[in-house]
N, C-alpha and C positions, 0 to 999 in steps of 0.2 A: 821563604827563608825565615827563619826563627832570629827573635831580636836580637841573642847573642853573637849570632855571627855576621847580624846588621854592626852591632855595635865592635864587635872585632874589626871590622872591614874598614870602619868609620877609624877606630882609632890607630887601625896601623896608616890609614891615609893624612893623619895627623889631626882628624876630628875634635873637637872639643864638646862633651856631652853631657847632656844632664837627664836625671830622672824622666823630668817634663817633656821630654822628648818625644814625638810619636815615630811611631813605624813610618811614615808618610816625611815628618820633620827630620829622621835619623839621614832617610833614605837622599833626600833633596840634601843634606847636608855635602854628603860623599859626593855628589852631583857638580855641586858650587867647589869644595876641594880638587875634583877631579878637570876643574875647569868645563863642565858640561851644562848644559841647560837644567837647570831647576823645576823640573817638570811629572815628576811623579807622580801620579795620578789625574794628569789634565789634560788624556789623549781622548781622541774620542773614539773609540773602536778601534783607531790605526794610529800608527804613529812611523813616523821617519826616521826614528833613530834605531834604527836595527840593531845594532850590535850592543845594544845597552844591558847591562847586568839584569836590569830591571823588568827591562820590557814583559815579558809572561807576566809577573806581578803588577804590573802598572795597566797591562791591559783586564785582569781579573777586579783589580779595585772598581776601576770602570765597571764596571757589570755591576758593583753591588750600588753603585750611588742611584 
């Protein structure tokens, strides 16, 4: 997902953002809004939250670390 539509996502969920922001800090942001685990990027291969937006993305970061 491209950051515009991280940051779309974020601010229709009432996000508060700033530049400094990463792709990683945007994403964990919407998480804690959403009342969900703050957890994007600290699965290790698998993860339990299946139905998350994120998931595909959060398992791909994994791979690069």
């Amino acid at each position: 997902m491209q950051r515009q539509e991280i940051l779309d996502i974020a601010h229709a969920k009432g996000v508060h953002t700033t530049e400094r922001f990463t792709k990683a800090d945007l994403i964990r942001a919407i998480q804690r809004a959403e009342g969900h685990f703050t957890c994007f990027g600290s699965a290790s291969g698998s993860c339990v939250q299946r139905n998350c937006l994120w998931l595909e993305e959060c398992l791909e970061a994994q791979k690069g670390v």
